[in-house]
DSSP file (Angstrom, degrees, kcal/mol; ACC not computed):
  #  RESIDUE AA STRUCTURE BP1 BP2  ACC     N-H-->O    O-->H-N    N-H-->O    O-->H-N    TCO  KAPPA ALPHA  PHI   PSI    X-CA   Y-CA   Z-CA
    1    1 A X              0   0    0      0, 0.0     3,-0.1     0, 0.0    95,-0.0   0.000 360.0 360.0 360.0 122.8    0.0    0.0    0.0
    2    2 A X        +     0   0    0      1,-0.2   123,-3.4   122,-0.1     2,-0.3   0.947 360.0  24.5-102.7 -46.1    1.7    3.4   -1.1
    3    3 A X  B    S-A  124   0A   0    121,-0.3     2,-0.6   116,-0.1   121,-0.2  -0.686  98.3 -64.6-145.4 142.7   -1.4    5.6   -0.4
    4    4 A X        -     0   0    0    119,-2.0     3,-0.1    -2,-0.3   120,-0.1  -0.232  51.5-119.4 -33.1  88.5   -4.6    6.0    1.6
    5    5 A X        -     0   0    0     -2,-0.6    14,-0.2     1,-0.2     2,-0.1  -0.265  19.9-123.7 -25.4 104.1   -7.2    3.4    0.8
    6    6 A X        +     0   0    0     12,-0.1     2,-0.4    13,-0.1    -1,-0.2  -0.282  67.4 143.8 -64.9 109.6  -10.3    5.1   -0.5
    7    7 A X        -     0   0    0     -3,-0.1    12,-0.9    -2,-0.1     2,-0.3  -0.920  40.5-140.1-143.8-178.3  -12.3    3.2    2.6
    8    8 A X  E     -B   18   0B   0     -2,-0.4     2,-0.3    10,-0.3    10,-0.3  -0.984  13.6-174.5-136.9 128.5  -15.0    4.0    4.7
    9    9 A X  E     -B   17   0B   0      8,-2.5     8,-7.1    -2,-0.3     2,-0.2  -0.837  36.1-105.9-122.2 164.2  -15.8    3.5    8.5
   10   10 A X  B     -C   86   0C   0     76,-3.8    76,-1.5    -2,-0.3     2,-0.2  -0.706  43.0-139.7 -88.2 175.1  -19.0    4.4   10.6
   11   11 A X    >   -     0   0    0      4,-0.4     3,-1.5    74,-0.2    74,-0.1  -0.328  33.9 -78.4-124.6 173.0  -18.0    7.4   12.8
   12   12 A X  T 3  S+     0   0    0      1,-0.3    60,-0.2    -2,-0.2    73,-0.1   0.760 134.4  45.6 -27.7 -50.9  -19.0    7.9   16.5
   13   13 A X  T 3  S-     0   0    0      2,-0.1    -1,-0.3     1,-0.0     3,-0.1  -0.187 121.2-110.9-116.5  43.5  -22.4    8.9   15.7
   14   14 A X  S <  S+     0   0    0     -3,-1.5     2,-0.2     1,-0.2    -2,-0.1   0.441  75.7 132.6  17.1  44.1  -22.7    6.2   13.3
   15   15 A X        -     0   0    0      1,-0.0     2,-0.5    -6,-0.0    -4,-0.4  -0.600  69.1 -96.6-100.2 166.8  -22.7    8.1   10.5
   16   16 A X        -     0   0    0     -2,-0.2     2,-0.7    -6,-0.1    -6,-0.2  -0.506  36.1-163.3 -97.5 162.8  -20.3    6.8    7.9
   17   17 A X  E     -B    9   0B   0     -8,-7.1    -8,-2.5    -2,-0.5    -1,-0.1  -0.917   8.5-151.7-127.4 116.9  -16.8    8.3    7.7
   18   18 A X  E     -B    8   0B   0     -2,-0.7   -10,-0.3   -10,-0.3   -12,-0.1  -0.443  19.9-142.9 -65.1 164.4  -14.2    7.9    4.3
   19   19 A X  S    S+     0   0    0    -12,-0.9    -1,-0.1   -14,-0.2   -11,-0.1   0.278  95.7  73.1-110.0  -1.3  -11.4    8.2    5.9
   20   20 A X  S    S+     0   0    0    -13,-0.3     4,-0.2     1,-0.1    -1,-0.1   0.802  90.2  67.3 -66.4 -42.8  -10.0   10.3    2.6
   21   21 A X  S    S+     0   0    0      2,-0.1    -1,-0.1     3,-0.0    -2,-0.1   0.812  84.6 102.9 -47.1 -37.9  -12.4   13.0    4.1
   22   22 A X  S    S-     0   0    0      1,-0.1     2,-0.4    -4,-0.0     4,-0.1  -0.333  81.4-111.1 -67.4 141.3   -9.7   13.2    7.2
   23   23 A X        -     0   0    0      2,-0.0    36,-0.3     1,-0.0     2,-0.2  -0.721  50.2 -91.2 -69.6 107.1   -7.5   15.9    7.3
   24   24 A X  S    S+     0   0    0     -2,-0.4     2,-0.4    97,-0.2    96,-0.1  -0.489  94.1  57.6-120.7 140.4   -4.2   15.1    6.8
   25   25 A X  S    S-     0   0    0     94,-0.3    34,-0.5    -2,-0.2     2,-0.2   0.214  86.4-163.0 -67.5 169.2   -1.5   14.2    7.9
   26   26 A X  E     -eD  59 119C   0     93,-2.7    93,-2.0    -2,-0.4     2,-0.2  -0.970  34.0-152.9-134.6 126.4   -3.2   11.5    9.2
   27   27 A X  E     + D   0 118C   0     32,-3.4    34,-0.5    -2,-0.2     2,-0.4  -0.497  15.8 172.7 -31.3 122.6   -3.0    8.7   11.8
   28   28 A X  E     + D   0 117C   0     89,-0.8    89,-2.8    -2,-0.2     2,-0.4  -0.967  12.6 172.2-156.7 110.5   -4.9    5.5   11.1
   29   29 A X  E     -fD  62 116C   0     32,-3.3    34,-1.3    -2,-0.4     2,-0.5  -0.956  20.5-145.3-132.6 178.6   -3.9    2.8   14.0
   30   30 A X  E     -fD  63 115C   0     85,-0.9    85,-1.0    -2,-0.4     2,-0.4  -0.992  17.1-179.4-157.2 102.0   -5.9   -0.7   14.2
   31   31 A X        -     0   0    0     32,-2.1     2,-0.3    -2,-0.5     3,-0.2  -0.986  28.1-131.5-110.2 122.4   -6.5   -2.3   17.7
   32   32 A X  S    S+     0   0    0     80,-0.5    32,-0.1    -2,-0.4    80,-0.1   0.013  73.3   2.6 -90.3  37.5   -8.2   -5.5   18.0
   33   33 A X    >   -     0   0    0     -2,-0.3     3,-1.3     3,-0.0    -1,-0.2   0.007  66.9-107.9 173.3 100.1  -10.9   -5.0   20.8
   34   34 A X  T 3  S+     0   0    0      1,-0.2     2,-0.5    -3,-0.2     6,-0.1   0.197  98.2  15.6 -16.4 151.6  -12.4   -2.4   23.1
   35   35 A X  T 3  S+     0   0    0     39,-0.2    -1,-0.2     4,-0.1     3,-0.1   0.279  86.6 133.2  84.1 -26.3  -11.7   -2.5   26.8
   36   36 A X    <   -     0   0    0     -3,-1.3     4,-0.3    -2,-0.5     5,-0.3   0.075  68.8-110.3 -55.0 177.7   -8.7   -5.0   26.6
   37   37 A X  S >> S+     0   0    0      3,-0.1     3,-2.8     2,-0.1     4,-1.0   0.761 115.3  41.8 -61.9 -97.2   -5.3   -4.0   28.7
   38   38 A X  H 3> S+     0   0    0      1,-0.2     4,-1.3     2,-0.2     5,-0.3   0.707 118.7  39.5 -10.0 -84.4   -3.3   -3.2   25.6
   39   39 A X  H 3> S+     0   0    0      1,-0.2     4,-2.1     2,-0.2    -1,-0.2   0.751 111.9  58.4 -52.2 -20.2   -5.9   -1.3   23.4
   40   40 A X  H <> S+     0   0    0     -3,-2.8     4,-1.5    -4,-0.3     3,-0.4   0.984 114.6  41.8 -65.6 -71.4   -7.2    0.6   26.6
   41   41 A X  H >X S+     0   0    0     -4,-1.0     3,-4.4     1,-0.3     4,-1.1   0.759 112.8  49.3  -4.6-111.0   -3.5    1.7   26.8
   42   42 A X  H 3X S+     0   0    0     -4,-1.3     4,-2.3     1,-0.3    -1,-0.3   0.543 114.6  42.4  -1.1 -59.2   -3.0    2.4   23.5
   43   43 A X  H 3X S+     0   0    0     -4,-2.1     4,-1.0    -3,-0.4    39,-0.5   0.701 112.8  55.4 -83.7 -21.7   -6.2    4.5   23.2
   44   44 A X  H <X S+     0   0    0     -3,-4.4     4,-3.6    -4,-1.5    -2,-0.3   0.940 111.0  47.8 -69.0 -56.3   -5.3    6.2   26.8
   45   45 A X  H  X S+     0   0    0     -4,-1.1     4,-0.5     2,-0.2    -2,-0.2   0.909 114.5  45.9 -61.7 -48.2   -1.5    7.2   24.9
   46   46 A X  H >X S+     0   0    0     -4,-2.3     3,-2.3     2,-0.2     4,-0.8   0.979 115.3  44.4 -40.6 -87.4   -3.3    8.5   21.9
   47   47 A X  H 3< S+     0   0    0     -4,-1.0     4,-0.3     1,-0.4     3,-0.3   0.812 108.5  58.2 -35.4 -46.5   -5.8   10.6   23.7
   48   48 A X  H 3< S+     0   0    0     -4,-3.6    -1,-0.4     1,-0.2    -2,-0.2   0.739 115.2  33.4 -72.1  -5.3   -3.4   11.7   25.9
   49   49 A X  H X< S+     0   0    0     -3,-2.3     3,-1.6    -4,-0.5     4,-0.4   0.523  83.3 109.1 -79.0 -46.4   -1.3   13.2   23.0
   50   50 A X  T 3X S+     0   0    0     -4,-0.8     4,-1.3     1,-0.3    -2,-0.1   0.426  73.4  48.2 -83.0 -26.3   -3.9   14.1   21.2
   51   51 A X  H 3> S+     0   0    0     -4,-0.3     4,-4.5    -3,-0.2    -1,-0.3   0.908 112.2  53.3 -63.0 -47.4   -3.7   18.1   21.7
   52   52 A X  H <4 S+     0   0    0     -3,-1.6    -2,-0.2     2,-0.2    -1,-0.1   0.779 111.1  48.5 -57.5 -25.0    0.4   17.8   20.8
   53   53 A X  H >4>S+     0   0    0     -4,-0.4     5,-2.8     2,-0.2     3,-1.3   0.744 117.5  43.4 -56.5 -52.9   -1.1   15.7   17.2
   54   54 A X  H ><5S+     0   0    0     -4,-1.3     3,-0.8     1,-0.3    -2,-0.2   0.890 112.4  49.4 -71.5 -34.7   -3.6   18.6   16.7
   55   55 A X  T 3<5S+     0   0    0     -4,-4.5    -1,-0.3     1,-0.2    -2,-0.2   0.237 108.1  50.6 -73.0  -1.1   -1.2   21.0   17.4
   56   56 A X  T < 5S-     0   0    0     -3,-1.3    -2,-0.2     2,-0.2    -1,-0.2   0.137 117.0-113.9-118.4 -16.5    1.4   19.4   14.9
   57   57 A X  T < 5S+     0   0    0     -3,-0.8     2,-0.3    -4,-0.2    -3,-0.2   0.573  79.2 123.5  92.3  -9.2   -1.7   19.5   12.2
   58   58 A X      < -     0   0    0     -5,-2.8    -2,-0.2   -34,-0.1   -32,-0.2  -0.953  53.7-147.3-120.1 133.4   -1.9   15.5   12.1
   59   59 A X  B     -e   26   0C   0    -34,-0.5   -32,-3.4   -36,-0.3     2,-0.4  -0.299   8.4-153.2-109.5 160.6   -5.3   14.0   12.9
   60   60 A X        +     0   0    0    -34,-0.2    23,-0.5    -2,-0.2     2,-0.2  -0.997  16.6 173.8-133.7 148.0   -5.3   10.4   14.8
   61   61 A X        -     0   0    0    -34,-0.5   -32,-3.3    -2,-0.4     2,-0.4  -0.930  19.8-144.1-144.1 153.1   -8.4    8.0   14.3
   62   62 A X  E     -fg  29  84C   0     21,-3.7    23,-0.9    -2,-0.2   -32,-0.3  -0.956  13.5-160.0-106.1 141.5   -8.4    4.3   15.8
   63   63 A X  E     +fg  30  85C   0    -34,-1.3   -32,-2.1    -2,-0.4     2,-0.2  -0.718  23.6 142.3-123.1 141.5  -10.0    1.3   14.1
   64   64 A X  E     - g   0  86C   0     21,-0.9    23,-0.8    -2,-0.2   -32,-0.1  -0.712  58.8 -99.6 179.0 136.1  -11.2   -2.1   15.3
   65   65 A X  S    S+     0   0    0     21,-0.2    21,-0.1    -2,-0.2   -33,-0.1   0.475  78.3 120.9 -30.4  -9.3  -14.2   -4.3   14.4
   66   66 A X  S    S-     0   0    0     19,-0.2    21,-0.3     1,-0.1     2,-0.2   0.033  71.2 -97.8 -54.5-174.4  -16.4   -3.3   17.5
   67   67 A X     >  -     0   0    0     19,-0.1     4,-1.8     1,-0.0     3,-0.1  -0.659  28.4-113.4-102.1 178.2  -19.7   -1.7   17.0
   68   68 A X  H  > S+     0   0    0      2,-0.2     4,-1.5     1,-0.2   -54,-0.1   0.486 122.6  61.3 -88.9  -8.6  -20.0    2.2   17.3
   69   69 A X  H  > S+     0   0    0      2,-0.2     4,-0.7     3,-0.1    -1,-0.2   0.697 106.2  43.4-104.3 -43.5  -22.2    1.2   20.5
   70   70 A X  H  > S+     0   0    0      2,-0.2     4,-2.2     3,-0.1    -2,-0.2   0.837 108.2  63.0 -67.1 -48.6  -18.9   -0.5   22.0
   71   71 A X  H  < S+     0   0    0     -4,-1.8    -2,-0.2     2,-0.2    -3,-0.2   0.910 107.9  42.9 -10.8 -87.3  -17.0    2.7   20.7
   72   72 A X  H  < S+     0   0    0     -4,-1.5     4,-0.4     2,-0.2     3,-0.3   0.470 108.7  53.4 -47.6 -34.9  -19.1    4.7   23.1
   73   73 A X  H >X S+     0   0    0     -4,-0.7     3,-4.7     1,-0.2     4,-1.8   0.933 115.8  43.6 -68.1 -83.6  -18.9    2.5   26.2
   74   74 A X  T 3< S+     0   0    0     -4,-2.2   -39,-0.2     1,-0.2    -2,-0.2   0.162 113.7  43.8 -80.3  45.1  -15.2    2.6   25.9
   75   75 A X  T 34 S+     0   0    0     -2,-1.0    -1,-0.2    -3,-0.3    -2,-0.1   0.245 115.0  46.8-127.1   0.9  -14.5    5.9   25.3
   76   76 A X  T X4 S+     0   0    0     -3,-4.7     3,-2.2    -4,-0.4    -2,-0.2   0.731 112.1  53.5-105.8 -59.3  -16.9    7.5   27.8
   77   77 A X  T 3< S+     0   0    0     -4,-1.8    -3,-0.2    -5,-0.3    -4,-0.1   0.807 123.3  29.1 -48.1 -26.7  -15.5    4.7   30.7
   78   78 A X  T 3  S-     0   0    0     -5,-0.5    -1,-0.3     2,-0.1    -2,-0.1   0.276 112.1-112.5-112.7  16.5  -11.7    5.9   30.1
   79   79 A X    <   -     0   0    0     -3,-2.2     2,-1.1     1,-0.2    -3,-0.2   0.967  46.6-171.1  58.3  43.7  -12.2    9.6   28.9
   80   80 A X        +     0   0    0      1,-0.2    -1,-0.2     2,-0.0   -36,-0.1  -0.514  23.8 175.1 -42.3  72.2  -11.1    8.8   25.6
   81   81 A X        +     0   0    0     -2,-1.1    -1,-0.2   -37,-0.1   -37,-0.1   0.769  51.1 101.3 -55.4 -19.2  -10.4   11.9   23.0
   82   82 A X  S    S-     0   0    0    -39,-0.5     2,-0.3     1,-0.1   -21,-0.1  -0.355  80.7-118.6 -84.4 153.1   -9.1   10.1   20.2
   83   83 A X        -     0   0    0    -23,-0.5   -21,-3.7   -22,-0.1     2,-0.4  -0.385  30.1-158.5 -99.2 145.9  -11.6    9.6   17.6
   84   84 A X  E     - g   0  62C   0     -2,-0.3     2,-0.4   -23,-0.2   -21,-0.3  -0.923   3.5-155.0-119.9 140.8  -12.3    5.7   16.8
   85   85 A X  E     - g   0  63C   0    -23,-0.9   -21,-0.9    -2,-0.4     2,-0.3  -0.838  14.9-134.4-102.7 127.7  -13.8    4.4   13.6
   86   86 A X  E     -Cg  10  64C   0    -76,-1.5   -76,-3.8    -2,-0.4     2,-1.0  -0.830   8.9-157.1 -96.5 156.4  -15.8    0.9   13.7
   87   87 A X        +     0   0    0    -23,-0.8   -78,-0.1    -2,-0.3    -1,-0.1  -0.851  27.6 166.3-107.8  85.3  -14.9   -1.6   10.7
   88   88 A X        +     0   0    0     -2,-1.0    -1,-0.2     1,-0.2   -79,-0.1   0.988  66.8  33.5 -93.2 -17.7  -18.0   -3.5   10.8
   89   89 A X  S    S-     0   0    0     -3,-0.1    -1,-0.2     0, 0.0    -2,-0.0   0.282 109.1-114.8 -87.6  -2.4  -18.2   -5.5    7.9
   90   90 A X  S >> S+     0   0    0      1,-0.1     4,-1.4     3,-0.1     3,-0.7   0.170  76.8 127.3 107.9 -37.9  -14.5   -5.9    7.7
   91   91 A X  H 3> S+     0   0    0      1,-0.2     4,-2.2     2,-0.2     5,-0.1   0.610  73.5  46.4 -63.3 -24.7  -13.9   -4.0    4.6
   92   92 A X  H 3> S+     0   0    0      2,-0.2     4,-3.4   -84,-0.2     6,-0.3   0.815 109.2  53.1 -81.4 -46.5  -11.1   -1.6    6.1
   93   93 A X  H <4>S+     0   0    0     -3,-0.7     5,-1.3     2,-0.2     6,-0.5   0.977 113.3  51.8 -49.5 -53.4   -8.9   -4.5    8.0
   94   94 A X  H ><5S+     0   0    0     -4,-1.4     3,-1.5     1,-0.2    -2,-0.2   0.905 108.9  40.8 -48.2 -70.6   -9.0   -6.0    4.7
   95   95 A X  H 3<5S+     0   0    0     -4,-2.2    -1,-0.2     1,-0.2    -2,-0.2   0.958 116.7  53.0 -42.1 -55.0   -7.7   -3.0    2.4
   96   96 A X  T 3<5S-     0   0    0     -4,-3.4    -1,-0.2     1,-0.2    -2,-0.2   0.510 111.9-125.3 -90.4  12.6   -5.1   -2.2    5.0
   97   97 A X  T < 5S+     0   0    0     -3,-1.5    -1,-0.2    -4,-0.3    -3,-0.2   0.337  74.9 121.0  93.5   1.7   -3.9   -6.0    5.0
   98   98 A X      < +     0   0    0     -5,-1.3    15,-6.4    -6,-0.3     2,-0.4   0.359  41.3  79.2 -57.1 -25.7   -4.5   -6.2    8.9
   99   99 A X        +     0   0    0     -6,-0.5     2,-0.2    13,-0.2    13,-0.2  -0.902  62.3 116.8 -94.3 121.9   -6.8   -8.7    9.5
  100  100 A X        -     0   0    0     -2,-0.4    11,-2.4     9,-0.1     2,-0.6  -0.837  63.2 -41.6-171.5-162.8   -5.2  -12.2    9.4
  101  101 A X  B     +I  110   0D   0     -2,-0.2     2,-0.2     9,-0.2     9,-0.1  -0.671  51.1 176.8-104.9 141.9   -4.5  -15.1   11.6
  102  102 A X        -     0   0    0     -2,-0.6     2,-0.4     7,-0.6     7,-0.2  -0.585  13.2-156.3-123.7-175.5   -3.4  -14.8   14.9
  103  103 A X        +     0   0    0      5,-0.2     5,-0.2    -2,-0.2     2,-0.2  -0.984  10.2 175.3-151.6 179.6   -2.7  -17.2   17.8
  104  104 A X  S    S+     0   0    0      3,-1.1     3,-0.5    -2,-0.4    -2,-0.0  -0.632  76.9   0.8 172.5  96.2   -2.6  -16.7   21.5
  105  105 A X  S    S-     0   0    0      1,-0.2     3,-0.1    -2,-0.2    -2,-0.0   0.747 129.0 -58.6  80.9  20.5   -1.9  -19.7   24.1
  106  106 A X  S    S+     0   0    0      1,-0.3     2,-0.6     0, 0.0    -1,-0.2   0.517 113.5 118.8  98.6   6.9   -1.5  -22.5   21.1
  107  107 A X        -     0   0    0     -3,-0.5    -3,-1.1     2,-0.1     2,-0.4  -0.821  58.1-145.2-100.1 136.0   -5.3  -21.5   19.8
  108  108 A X        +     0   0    0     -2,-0.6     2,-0.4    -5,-0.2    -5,-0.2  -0.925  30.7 158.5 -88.4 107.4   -5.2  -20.1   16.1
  109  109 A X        -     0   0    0     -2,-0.4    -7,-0.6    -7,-0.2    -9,-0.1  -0.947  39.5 -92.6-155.0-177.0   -7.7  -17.3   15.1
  110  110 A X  B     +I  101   0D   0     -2,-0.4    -9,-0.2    -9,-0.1     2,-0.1   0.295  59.1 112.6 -51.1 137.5   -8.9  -14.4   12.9
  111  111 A X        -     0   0    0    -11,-2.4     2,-0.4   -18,-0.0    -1,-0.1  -0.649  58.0 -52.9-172.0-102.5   -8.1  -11.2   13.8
  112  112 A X        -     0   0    0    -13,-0.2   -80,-0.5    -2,-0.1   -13,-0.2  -0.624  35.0-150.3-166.7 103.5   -6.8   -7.7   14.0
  113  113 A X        -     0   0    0    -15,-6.4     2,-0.4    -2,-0.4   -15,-0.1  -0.308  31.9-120.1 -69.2 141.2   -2.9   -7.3   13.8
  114  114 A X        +     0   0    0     18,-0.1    18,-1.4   -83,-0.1     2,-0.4  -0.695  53.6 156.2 -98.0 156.3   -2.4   -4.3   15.8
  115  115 A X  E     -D   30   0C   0    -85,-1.0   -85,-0.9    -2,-0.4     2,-0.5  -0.993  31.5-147.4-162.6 126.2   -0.6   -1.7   13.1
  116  116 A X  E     -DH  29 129C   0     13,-1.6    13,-2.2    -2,-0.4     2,-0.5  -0.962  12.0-161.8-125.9 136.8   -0.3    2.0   12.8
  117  117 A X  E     -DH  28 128C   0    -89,-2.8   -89,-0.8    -2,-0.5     2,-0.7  -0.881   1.8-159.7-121.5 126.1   -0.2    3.8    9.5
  118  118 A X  E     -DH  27 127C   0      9,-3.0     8,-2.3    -2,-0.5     9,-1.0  -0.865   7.7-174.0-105.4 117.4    1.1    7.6    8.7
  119  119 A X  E     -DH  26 125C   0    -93,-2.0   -93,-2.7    -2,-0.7   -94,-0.3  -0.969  18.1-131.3-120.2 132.0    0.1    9.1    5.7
  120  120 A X    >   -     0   0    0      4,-2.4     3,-0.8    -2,-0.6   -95,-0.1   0.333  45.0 -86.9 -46.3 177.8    1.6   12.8    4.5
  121  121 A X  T 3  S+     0   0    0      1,-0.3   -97,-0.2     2,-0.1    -1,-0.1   0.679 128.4  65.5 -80.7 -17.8   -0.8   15.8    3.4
  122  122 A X  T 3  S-     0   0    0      2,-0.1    -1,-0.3     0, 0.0    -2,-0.1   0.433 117.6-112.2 -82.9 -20.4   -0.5   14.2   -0.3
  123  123 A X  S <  S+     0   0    0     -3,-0.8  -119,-2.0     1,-0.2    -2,-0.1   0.072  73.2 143.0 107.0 -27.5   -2.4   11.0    1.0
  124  124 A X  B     -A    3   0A   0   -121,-0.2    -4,-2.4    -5,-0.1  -121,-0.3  -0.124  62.1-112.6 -53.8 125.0    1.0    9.0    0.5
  125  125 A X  E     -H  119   0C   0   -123,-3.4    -6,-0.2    -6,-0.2    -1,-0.1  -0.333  37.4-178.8 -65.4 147.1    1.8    6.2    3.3
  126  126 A X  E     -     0   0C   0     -8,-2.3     2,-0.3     1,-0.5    -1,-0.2   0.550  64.8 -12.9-116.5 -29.6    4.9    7.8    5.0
  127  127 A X  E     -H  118   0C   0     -9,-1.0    -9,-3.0     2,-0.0    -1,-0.5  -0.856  55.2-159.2 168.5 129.6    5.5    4.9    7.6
  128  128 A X  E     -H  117   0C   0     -2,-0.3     2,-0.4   -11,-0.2   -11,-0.2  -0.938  11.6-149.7-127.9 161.3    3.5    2.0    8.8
  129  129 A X  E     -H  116   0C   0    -13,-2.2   -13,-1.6    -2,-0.3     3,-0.3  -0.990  20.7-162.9-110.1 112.5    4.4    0.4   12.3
  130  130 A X        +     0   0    0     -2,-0.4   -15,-0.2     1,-0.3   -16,-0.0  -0.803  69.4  12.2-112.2 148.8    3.4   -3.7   11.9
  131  131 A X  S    S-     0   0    0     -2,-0.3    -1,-0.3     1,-0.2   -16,-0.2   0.759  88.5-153.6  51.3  52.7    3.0   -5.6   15.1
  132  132 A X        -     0   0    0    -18,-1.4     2,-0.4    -3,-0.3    -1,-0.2  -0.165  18.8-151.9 -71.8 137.9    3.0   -3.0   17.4
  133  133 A X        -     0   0    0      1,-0.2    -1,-0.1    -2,-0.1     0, 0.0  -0.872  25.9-146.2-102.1 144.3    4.2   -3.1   21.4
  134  134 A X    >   +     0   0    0     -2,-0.4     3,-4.5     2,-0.1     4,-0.2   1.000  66.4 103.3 -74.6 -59.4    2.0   -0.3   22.7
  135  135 A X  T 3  S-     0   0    0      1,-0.3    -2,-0.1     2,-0.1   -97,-0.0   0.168 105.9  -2.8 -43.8 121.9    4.4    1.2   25.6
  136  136 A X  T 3> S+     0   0    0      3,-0.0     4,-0.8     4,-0.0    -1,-0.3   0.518 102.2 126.8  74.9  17.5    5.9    4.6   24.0
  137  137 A X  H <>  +     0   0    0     -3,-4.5     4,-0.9     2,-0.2    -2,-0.1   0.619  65.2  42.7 -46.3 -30.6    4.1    3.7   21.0
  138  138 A X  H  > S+     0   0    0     -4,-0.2     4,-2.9     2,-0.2     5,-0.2   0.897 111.1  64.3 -88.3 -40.7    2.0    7.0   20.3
  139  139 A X  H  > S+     0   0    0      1,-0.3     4,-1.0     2,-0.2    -2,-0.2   0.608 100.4  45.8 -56.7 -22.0    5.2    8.7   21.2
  140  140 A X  H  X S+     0   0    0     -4,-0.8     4,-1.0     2,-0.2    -1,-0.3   0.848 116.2  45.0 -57.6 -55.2    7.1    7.4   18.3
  141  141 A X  H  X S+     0   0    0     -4,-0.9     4,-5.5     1,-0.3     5,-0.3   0.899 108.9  54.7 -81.0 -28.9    4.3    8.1   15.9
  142  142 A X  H  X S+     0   0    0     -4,-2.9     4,-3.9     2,-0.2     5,-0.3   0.952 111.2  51.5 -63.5 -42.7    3.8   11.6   17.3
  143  143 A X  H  < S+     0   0    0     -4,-1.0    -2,-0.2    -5,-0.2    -1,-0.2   0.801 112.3  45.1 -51.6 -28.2    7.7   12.0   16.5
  144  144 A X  H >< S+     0   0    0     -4,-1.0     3,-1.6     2,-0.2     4,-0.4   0.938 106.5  52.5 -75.9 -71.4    7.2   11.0   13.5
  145  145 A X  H >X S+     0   0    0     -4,-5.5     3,-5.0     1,-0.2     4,-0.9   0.912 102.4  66.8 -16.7 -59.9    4.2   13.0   12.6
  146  146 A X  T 3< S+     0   0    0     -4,-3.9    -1,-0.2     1,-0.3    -2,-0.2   0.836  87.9  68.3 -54.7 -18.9    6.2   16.1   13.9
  147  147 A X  T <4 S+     0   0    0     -3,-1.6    -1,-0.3    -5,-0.3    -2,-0.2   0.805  96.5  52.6 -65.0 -19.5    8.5   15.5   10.9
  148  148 A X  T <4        0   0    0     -3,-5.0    -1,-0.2    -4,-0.4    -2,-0.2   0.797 360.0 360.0 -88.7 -31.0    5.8   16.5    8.5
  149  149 A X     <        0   0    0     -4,-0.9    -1,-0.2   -93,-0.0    -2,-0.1   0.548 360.0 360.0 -50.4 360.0    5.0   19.7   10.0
């Protein structure tokens, strides 16, 4: 993938949101499940950031297969800011090659490798992060980000 997938997610208020429509640069990271340790993390390090991203010009959104309903639960119980897209039908994991097989305690299945993408104001992928460990993870990307400003 050289460039931003023309894709679509529903939005918070479950209207749907291309994700070309975002202002760019842009963030795009992939978490596989509300509420977990990790992703909670993860979505706590984004959020907390999330003025130094805005202030830098680079927009963040997080993705995962919940529903928009799930979204809401766990963004209101950890005082989330960063804005999260649900993939519900799959179609976005897909494009952005993310969804695959995973294993965890000798059981094999489907899911949602977690993966952070940058793409520049031209829509062009700048840096993708595969098989991310969350601690100082946002900080990285936010370093990174800063480089396009």
């Amino acid at each position: 993938m050289d460039i931003l997938p023309d894709v679509t997610v529903t939005d918070a208020g479950g209207q749907p949101l291309r994700l070309a429509d975002l202002p760019r640069p842009l963030v795009v990271y992939f978490y596989p499940k509300d509420d977990t340790p990790g992703c909670t993390r993860e979505a706590q390090d984004f959020s907390a950031l999330a003025d130094r991203f805005a202030a830098a010009g680079v927009s963040v959104i997080g993705i995962s297969r919940d529903t928009v309903e799930k979204h809401a639960r766990f963004t209101a119980k950890h005082g989330l800011t960063v804005a999260l897209g649900a993939d519900l039908d799959g179609s976005v994991t897909e494009a952005f090659g993310v969804w695959g097989e995973k294993q965890l305690y000798g059981k094999t299945y489907m899911g949602i490798e977690r993966a952070t993408f940058l793409f520049g104001k031209d829509g062009a992928l700048v840096r993708e992060w595969r098989k991310v460990k969350v601690p100082g993870h946002a900080e990285a990307v936010l370093t990174a980000a800063g480089d396009l400003a």
